[in-house]
ZAMARGU-4260 file (C-alpha; in steps of 0.2 Angstrom, whole numbers, plus 5000, padded with zeros to 4 digits):
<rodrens>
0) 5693/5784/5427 | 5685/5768/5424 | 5690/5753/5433 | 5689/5735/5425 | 5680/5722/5434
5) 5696/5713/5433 | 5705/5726/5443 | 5688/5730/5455 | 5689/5712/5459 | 5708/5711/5463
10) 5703/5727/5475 | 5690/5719/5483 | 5701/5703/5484 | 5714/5714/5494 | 5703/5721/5507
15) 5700/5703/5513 | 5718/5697/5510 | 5730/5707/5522 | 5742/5695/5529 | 5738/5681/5521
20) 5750/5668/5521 | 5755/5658/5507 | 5765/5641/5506 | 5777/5639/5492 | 5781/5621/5493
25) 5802/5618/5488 | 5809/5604/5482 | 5818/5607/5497 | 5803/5608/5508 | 5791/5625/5513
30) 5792/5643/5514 | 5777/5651/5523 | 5778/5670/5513 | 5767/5683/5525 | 5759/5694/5511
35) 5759/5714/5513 | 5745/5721/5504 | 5745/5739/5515 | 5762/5743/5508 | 5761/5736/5490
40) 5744/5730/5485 | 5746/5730/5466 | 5761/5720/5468 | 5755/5709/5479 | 5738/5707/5467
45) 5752/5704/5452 | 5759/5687/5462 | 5744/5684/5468 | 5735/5683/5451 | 5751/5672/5443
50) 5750/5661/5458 | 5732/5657/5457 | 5729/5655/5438 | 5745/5639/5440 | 5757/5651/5433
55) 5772/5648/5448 | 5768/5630/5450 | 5782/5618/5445 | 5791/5633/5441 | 5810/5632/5446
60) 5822/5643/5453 | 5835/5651/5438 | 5847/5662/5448 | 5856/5662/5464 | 5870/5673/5471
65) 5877/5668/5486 | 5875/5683/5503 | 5864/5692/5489 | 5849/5684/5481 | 5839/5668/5475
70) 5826/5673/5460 | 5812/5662/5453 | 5795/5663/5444 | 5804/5666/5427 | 5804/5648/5420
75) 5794/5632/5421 | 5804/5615/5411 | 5793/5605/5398 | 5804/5592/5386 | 5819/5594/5394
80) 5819/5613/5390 | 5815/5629/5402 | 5800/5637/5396 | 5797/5656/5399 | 5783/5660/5408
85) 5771/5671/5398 | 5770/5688/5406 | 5756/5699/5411 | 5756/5719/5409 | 5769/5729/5420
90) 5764/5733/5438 | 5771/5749/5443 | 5786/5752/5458 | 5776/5752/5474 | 5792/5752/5483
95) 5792/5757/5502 | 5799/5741/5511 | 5816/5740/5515 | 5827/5725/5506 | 5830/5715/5521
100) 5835/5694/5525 | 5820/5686/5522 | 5811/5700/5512 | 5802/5695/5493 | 5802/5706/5482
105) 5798/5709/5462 | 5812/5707/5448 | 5812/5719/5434 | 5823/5727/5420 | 5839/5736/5425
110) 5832/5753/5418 | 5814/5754/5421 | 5805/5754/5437 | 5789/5749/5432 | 5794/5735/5422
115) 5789/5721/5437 | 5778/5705/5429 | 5781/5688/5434 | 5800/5688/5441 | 5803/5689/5460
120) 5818/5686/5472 | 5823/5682/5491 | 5833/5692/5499 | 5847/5682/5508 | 5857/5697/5518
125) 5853/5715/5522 | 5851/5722/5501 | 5842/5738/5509 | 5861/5750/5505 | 5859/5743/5487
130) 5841/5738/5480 | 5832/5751/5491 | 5838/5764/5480 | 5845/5756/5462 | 5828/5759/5450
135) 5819/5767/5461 | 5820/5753/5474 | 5813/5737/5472 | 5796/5732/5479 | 5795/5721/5493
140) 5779/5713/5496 | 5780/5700/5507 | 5791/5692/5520 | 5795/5674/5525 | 5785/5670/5540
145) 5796/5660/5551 | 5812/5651/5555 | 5809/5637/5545 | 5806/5646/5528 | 5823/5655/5532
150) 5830/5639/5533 | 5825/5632/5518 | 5829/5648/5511 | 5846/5645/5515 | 5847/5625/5510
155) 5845/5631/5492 | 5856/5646/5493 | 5869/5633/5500 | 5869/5622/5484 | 5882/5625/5469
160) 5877/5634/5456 | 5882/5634/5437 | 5885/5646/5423 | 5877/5637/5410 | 5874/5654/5396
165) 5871/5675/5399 | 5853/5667/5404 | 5856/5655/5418 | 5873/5661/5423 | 5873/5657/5443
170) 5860/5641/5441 | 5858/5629/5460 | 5857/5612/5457 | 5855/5597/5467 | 5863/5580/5466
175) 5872/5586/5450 | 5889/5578/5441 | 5900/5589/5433 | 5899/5586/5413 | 5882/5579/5415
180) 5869/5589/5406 | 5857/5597/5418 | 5840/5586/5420 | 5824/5592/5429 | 5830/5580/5444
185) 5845/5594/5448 | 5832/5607/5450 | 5823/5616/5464 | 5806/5616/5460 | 5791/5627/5466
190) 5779/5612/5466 | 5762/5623/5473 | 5760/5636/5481 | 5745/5638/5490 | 5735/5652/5502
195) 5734/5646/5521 | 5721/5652/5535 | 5723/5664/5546 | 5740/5660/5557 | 5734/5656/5576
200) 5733/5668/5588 | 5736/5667/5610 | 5723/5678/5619 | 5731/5692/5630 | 5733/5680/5646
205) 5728/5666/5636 | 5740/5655/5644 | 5738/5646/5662 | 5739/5631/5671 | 5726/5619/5670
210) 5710/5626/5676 | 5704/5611/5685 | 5722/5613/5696 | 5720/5631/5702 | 5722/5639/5680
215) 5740/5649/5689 | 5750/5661/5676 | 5765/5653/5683 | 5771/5633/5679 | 5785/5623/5679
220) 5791/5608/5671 | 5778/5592/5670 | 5761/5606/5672 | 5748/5606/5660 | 5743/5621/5654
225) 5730/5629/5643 | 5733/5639/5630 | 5718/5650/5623 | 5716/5660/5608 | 5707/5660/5589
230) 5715/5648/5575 | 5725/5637/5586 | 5719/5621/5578 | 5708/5617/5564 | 5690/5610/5565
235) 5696/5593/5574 | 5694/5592/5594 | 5702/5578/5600 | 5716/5574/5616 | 5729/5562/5615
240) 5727/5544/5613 | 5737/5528/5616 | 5742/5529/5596 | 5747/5545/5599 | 5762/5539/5608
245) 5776/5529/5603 | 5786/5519/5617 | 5779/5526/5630 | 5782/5544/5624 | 5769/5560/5624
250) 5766/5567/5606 | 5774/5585/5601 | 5762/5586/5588 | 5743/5583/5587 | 5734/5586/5570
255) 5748/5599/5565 | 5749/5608/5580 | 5764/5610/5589 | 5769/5621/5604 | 5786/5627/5610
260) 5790/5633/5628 | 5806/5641/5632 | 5809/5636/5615 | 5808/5618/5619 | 5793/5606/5612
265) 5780/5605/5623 | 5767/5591/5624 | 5753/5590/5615 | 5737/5584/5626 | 5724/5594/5616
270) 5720/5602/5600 | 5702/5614/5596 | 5701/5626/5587 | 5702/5640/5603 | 5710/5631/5614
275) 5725/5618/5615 | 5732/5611/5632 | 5751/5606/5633 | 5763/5598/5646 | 5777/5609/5648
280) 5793/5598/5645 | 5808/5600/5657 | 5826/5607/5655 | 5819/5624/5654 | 5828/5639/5666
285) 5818/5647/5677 | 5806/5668/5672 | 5798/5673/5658 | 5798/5662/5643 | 5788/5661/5628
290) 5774/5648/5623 | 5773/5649/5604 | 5758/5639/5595 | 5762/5632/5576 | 5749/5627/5566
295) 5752/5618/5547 | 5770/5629/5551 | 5762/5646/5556 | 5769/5653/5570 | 5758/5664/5584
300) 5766/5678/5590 | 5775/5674/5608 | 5764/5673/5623 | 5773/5675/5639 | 5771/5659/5654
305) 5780/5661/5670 | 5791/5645/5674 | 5795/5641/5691 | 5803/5629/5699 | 5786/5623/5706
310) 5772/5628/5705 | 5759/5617/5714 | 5741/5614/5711 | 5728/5601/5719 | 5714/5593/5706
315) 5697/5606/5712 | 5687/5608/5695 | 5672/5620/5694 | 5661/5609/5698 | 5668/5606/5716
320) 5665/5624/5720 | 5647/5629/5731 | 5645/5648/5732 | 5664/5653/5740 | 5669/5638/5745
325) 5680/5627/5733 | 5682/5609/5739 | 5697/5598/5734 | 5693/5581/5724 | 5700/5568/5735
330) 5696/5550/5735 | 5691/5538/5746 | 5705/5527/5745 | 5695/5512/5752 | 5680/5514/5738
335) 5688/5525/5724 | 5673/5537/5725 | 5676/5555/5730 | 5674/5565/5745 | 5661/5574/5745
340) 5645/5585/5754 | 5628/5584/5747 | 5630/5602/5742 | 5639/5597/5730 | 5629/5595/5711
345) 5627/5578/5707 | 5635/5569/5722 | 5630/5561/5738 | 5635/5566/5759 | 5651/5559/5757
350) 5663/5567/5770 | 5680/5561/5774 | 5682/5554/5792 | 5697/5556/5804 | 5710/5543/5802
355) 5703/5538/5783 | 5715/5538/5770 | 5712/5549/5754 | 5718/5551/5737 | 5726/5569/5730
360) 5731/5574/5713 | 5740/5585/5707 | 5753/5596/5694 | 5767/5603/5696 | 5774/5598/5713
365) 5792/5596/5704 | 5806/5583/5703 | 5805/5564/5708 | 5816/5552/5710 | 5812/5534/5701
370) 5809/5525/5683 | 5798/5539/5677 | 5804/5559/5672 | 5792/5572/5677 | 5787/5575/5657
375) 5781/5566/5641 | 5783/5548/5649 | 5769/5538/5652 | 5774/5534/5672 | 5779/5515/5671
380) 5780/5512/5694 | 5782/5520/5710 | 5793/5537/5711 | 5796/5547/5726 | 5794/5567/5727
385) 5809/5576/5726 | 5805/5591/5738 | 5799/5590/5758 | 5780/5588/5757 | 5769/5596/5770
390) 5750/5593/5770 | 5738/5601/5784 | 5718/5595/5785 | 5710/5607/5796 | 5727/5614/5804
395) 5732/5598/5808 | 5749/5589/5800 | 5741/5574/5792 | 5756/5558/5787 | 5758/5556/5768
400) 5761/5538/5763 | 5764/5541/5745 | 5769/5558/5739 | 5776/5556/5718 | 5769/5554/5700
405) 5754/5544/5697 | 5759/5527/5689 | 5749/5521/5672 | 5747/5542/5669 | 5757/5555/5663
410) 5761/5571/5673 | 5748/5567/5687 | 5756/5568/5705 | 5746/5557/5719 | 5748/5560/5736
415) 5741/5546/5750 | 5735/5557/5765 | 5726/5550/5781 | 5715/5563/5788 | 5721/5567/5807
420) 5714/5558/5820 | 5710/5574/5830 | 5700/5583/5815 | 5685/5590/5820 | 5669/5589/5810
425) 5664/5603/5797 | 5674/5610/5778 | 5694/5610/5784 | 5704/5620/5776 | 5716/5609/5767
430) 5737/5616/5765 | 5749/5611/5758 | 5769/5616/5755 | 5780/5608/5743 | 5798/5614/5745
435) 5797/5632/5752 | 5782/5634/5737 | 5766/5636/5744 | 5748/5630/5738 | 5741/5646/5733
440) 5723/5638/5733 | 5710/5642/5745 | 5704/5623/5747 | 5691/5613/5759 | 5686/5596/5762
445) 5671/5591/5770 | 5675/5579/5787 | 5661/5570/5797
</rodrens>
């Protein structure tokens, strides 16, 4: 048997095409369709091929039975008149998908079931008792891929809907009078539909704190984390910017990205296309909860973050680390320049000396008390740690003068420490407890 280039084509299309997401934009707003080509590939090739020769755009939807279905791709409207849709050849029944919420599937005639063409329909309840075996089944070959899409799916199954002839007998329209004729404005239009990339993606453990403050797999509310994974952004890299917030207030959304914690919308400090770094908001409970990366409305599959009521880290990037030995970024409160050994890439013999103040920062030391929450704020004064604070340089208790969030930042805890009198000279091991949490960091700090 021969195969046409038409059909070779549409083969080869499909081979690069498995769960490919496409976008049908509503009058009512979006509905991201995950396509499934493995379980129904000519049928999928049918919609694929009448979405991308215009067919489906500005197309409306005809018929919609309320618990049951809504069905479209029939009709587009020219001079105040529906217009059929002209029709390809019959694809034949692939079914094999169950007739679930949420499910598109192909429309055909009542007595043959390979007479699919141009027709579809969403399925609003659980049809599998009825349309997986009536005609042989019907052919399900794609899904809605997220909350959102269900939701629109439901705003149109919510309008009234009118028997106008045998035709149009259970039409939804919007802002409609009754005894009015029906005008395109009382319509729900398929404006485009379009393909998107490939949905994002969170590496297996691709979620920590941030890695400049000990990267933990464990945060809590007001931590940065960084999320790591493939097709989390687009081809823009960029952080946050003063216009990116408004009255003081973090974004939720950078470039289209968005990210939920718990659930919650997290705060969008980052956006690449592998990586995007977020503050955790607060108001979450405490375990396992699950960071979800949306991109232009794709959803990533859940990753799951630890939250904990605190989970502290002190500022001690890479490049503070010599062999084994990782050294905390302080500052000398007196010159603003940091602490700091000559063993140290690219800084000068800096060491702290007994009875000097220095600066600490930090994430995720926990609740303060003042002008300024935790998260998403830009911190406007003074605020005060919540929990008992307890810092040790080289064994010693060292007296913290100002122990909360960082004023004119957001997220960023400073800690005023002065160095015990009685320090000896040499790399100190620097500890800290916050509540009954303990730094898990392995920290020094160079005294002279």
């Amino acid at each position: 048997m021969k195969i046409s280039l038409v059909s070779a084509f549409a083969l080869f299309s499909l081979a690069h095409m498995s769960g490919q997401t496409v976008r049908m934009r509503t009058t009512l707003g979006d509905i991201d369709i995950t396509m499934l080509p493995e379980s129904a590939p000519k049928t999928v090739a049918n919609f694929m091929n009448y979405m991308n020769k215009g067919a489906y755009t500005n197309s409306w939807i005809h018929r919609s039975v309320r618990g049951f279905i809504i069905q479209g791709g029939g009709y587009t409207y020219k001079d105040g008149a529906p217009v059929d849709i002209p029709q390809d050849a019959p694809v034949g029944n692939e079914y094999s998908l169950s007739n679930i919420r949420g499910t598109i599937a192909m429309a055909k005639l009542g007595t043959d079931p390979n007479s699919a063409t141009n027709q579809w329909f969403f399925n609003l309840a659980d049809n599998s008792n009825n349309l997986n075996n009536a005609n042989n089944g019907y052919t399900v070959f794609g899904r809605i891929a997220n909350s959102a899409g269900l939701a629109v799916l439901d705003k149109i199954a919510a309008l009234p809907v009118l028997a106008l002839s045998s035709v149009f007998d259970s039409l939804p329209v919007i802002n409609y009078k009754a005894g009015n004729d029906v005008l395109d404005v009382n319509l729900i239009f398929l404006n485009s539909l379009t393909i998107l990339g490939p949905a994002p993606a969170i590496d297996a453990n691709g979620v920590v704190t941030v890695s400049g403050f000990g990267g933990f797999p464990s945060a809590t509310a007001g931590s940065f984390i960084e999320i790591y994974g493939v097709n989390l952004g687009g081809e823009v890299s960029r952080g946050w910017s003063d216009a990116d917030f408004k009255a003081g207030k973090a974004p939720t959304t950078l470039e289209t990205i968005s990210v939920t914690i718990g659930g919650q919308a997290a705060y969008v400090n980052f956006v690449s296309k592998n990586q995007v770094n977020v503050q955790v908001p607060t108001g979450i409970a405490t375990g396992s909860v699950p960071v979800i990366v949306s991109r232009d409305g794709q959803q990533s599959a859940a990753m799951q973050l630890t939250y904990k009521a605190l989970s502290p880290g002190l500022l001690a990037p890479s490049s503070f680390r010599v062999g084994s030995k990782q050294y905390v970024a302080a500052l000398h409160a007196n010159s603003s320049t940091f602490v700091s050994t000559a063993a140290i890439t690219g800084f000068p013999d800096a060491p702290a000396a007994p009875g000097e103040t220095l600066i600490f920062y930090g994430v995720g030391f926990g609740p303060v008390t003042g002008p300024t929450p935790t998260a998403g704020t830009v911190v406007t004064g003074q605020t005060a740690l919540s929990n008992a604070l307890d810092f040790k340089i080289g064994g010693n208790k060292a007296q913290v003068s100002y122990a909360g969030l960082s004023p004119g930042l957001v997220g960023l805890y400073q800690f005023n420490v002065t160095v015990p009198a009685n320090s000896a000279a040499g790399d100190l091991p620097v500890e800290v407890t916050v509540g009954t949490e303990t730094l898990s960091q392995t920290l020094l700090i160079p005294v002279k």
